[in-house]
C-alpha positions as CSV (number, residue, x, y, z in Angstrom):
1,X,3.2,14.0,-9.1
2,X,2.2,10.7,-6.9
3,X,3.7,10.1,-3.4
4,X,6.0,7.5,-4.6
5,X,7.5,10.0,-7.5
6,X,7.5,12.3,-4.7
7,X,9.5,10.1,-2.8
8,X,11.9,9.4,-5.6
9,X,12.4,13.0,-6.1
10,X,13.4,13.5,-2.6
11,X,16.1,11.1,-1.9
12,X,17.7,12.3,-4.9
13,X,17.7,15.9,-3.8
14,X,18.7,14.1,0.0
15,X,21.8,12.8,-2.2
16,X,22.4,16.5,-4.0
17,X,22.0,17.8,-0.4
18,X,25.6,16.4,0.4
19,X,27.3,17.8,-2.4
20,X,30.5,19.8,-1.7
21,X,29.3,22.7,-3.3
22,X,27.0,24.7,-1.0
23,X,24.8,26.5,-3.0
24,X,24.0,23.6,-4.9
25,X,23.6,21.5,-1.3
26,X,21.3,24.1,0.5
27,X,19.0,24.1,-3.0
28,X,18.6,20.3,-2.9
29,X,17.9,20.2,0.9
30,X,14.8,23.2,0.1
31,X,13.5,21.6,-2.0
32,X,13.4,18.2,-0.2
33,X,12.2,19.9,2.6
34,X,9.3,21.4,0.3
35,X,8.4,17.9,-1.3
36,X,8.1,16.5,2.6
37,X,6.2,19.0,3.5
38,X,3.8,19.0,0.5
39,X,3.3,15.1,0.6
40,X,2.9,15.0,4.6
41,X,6.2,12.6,4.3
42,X,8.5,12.5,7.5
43,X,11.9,11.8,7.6
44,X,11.3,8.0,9.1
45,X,9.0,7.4,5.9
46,X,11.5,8.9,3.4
47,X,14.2,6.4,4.9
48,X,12.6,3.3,4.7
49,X,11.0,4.1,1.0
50,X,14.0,1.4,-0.3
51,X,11.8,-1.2,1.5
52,X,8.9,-3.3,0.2
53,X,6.4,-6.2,0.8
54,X,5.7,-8.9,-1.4
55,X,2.3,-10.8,0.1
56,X,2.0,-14.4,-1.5
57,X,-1.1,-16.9,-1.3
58,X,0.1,-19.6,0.9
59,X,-0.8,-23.1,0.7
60,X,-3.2,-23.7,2.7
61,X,-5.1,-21.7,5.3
62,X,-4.5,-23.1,8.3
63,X,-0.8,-22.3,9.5
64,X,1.1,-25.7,9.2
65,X,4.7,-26.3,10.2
66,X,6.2,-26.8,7.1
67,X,4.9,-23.9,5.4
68,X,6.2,-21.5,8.4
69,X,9.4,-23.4,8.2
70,X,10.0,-22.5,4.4
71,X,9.0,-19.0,4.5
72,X,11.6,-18.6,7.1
73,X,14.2,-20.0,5.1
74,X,13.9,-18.0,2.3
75,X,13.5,-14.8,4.0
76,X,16.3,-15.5,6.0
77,X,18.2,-16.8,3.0
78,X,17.3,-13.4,1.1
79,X,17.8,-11.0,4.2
80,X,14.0,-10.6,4.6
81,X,11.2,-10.1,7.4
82,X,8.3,-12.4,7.0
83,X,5.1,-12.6,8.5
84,X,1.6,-14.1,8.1
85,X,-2.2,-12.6,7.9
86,X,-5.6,-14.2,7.1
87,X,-8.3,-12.5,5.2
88,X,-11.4,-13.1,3.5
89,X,-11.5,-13.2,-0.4
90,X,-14.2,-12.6,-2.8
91,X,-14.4,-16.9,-4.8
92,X,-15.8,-16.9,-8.2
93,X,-18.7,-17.4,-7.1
94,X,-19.4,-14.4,-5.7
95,X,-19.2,-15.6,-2.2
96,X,-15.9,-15.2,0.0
97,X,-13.5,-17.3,1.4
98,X,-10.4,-17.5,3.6
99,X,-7.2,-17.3,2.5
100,X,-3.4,-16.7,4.3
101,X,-0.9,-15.0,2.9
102,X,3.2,-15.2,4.0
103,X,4.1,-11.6,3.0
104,X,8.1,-10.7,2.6
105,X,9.8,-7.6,3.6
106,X,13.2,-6.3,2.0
107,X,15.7,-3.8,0.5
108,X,14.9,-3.2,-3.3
109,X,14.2,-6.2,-4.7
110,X,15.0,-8.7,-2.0
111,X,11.1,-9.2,-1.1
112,X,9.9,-9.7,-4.8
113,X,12.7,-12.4,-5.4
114,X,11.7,-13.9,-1.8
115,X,8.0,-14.1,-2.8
116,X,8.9,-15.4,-6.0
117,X,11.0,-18.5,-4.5
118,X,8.8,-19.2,-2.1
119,X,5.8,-19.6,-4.5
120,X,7.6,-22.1,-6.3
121,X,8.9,-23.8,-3.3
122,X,5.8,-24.4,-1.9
123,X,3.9,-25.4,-5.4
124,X,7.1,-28.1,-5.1
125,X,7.2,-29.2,-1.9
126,X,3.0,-29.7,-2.0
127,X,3.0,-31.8,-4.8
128,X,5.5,-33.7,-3.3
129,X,4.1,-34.3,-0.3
130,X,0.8,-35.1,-1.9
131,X,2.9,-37.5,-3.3
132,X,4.1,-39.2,-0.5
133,X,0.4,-39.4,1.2
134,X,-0.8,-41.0,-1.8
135,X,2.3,-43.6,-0.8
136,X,0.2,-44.7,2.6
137,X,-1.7,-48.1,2.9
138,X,-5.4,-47.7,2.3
139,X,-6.3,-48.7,5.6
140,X,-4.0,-45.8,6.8
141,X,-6.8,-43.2,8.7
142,X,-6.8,-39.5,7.0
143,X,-5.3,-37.8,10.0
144,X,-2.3,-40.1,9.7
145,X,-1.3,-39.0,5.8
146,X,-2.0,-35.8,7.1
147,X,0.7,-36.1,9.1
148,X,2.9,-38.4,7.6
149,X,2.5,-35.6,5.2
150,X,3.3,-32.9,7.3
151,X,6.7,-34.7,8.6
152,X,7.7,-35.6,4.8
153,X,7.1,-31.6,3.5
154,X,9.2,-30.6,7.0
155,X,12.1,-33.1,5.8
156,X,11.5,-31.6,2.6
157,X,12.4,-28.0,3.7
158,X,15.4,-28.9,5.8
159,X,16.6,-30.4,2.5
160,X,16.3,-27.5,0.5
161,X,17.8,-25.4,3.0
162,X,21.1,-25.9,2.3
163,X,20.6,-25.3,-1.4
164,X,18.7,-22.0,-0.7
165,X,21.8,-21.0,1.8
166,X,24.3,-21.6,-0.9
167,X,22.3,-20.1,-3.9
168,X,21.6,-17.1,-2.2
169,X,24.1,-15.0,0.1
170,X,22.5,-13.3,3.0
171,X,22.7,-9.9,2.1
172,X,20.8,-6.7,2.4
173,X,19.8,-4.1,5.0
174,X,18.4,-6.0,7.4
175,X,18.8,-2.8,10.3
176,X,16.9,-1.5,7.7
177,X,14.0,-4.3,7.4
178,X,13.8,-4.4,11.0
179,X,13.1,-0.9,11.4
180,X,10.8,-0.7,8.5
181,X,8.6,-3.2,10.8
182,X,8.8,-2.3,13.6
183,X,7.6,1.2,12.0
184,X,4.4,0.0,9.7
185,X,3.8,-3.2,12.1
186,X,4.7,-2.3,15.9
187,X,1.8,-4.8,17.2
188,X,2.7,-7.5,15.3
189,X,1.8,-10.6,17.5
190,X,3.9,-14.3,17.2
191,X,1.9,-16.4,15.1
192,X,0.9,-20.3,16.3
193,X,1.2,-22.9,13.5
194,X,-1.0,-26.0,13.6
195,X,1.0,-29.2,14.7
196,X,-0.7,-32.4,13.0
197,X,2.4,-34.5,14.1
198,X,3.2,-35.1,17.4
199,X,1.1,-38.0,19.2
200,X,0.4,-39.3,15.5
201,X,1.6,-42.5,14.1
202,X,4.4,-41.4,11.9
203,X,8.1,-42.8,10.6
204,X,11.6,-41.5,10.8
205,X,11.5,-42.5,7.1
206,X,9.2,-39.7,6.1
207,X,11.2,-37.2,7.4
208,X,14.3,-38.8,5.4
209,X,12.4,-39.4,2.3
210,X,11.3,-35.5,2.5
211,X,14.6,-34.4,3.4
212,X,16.4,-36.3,-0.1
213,X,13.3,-35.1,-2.1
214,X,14.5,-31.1,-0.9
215,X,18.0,-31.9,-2.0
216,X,17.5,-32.5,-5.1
217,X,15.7,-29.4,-6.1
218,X,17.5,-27.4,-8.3
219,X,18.7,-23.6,-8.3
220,X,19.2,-21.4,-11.0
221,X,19.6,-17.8,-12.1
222,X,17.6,-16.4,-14.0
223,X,16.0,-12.7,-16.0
224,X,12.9,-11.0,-15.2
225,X,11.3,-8.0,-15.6
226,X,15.0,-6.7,-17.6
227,X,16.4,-7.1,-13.6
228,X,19.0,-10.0,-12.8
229,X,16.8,-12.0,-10.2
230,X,17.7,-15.5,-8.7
231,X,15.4,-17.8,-9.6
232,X,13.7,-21.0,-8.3
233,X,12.9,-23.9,-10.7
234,X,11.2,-26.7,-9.5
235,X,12.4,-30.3,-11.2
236,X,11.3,-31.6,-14.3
């Protein structure tokens, strides 16, 4: 038996345990008590088991605004903790890179589904706003797409807000989430995004243009894995 069957095993005997019949409720609590003891499993670790992480590449390895701004919506949208770690990867070519990942925390399925629309958010919203720097005179200097860029993708995730907000309920656990990190992750410092807008030459119009591109993204439900999951589609 692995930890996690172990773990199965014992909230269902934590379920028998409250049966009305007391034979039956002291046998289910034993051998709970027995499994926890075997596998080195406390009583804080059996109680957050519902909850899991769901790391996802991010864009790009330096922490820009828009991409903290969308991983916030849809864990918020999806009743889910998020936070952000860098690490080094081994490339192809055998030598190794850096890469950031935005990983999701939830109830059951919540951070899977949260991962999953934030993937195809950001592959969206990316191409979008590669888009839109493509848009920018010739004589326009790199650091000023860059952030022409930045404001358009930020537009672009206050657009799709709403969308996510109405797709999506906010519902879940999230007492349970927020114990769950402070458990596996009670250092957990604030993490600084990189701000390549402000003191740059950029337009109102970028953020607008951004903002209707996020609107018109579209929502749908979908099937995966045999589980009902909402899913993201980006447009065609």
């Amino acid at each position: 038996m692995t930890r996690d069957e172990a773990l199965l095993k014992i909230k269902k005997c934590l379920a028998l345990a409250a049966s009305p019949e007391p034979h039956e409720a002291a046998a289910a609590l034993r051998q709970a008590q027995k499994l926890m003891e075997q596998f080195g499993l406390s009583e804080t670790e059996v109680s957050l088991a519902d909850v899991s992480e769901s790391p996802r590449k991010a864009p790009s390895v330096p922490l820009g605004i828009w991409e903290a701004a969308l991983a916030h919506a849809v864990a918020e949208v999806f009743a889910c903790e998020y936070f952000t770690r860098a690490h080094l990867t081994l490339a192809p070519s055998g030598s190794h890179r850096k890469e950031r990942q935005f990983v999701f925390v939830g109830v059951g399925m919540a951070a899977e589904v949260a991962g999953y629309a934030f993937d195809v958010l950001a592959r969206q919203c990316a191409r979008d706003r590669r888009a839109h720097m493509g848009l920018q005179s010739k004589n326009c200097k790199p650091k000023t797409k860059v952030a022409r860029g930045d404001l358009y993708a930020t537009g672009w995730v206050s657009g799709v807000r709403a969308l996510l907000q109405a797709f999506a309920g906010n519902s879940g656990d999230q007492a349970l989430v927020t114990r769950y990190m402070a458990h596996q992750y009670p250092a957990m410092e604030k993490a600084k995004f990189k701000d390549r807008t402000t003191g740059k030459n950029v337009k109102h119009d970028d953020f607008e243009r951004g903002h209707k591109a996020g609107r018109s993204a579209e929502l749908n439900h979908g099937i995966a894995d045999s589980v009902a999951l909402k899913q993201i589609e980006g447009r065609s």
